[in-house]
N, C-alpha and C positions, 0 to 999 in steps of 0.2 A: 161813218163817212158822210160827206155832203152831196150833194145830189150829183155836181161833179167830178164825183171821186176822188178828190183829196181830205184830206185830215183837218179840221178843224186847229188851232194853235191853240196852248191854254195859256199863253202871256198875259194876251186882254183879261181875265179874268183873276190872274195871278195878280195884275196892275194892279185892280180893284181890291183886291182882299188885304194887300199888302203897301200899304199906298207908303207909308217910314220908311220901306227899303228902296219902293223906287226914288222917292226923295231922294236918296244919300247917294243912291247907283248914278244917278243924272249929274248929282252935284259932282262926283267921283270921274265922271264919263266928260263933263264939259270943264274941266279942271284938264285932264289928260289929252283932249283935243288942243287946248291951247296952250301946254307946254309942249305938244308935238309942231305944234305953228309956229312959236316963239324962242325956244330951249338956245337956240344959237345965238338968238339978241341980248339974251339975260344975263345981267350980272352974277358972279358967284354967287353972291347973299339972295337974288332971288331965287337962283337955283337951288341953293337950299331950305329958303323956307319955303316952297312948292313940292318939293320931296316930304318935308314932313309935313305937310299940307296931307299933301298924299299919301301918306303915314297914315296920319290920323283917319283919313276919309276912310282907308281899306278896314280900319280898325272898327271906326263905325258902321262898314255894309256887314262885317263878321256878326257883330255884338246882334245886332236890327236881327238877321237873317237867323240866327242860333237863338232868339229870346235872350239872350241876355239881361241882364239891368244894366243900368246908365252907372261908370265907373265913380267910384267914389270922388 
């Protein structure tokens, strides 16, 4: 514990060691903010390429976070 008696976070560090998945997380996170800002203006056809936008993205936080390899 720190001198103030709380807990230190291990995010910052986690950042650091794992920089691919924050990549993808942010890509994944500011993709989902602006289809929660937008989803009601947008055409069906954008609605659904956003969805699998979003598809793919969760695909890729899986694959990054598990070690995966990059799909054939």
């Amino acid at each position: 514990m720190s001198p103030a008696g709380k807990r230190k976070s291990a995010a910052p560090e986690e950042r650091r060691r794992n920089r691919p998945l924050r990549e993808v997380l942010d890509e994944f996170l500011e993709l989902a903010r602006s289809l929660a800002r937008r989803a009601r203006e947008m055409t069906p056809a954008e609605l659904e390429y956003a969805q699998q936008r979003l598809e793919w993205l969760a695909d890729e936080v899986w694959r990054v976070a598990s070690g995966e390899t990059a799909p054939p």
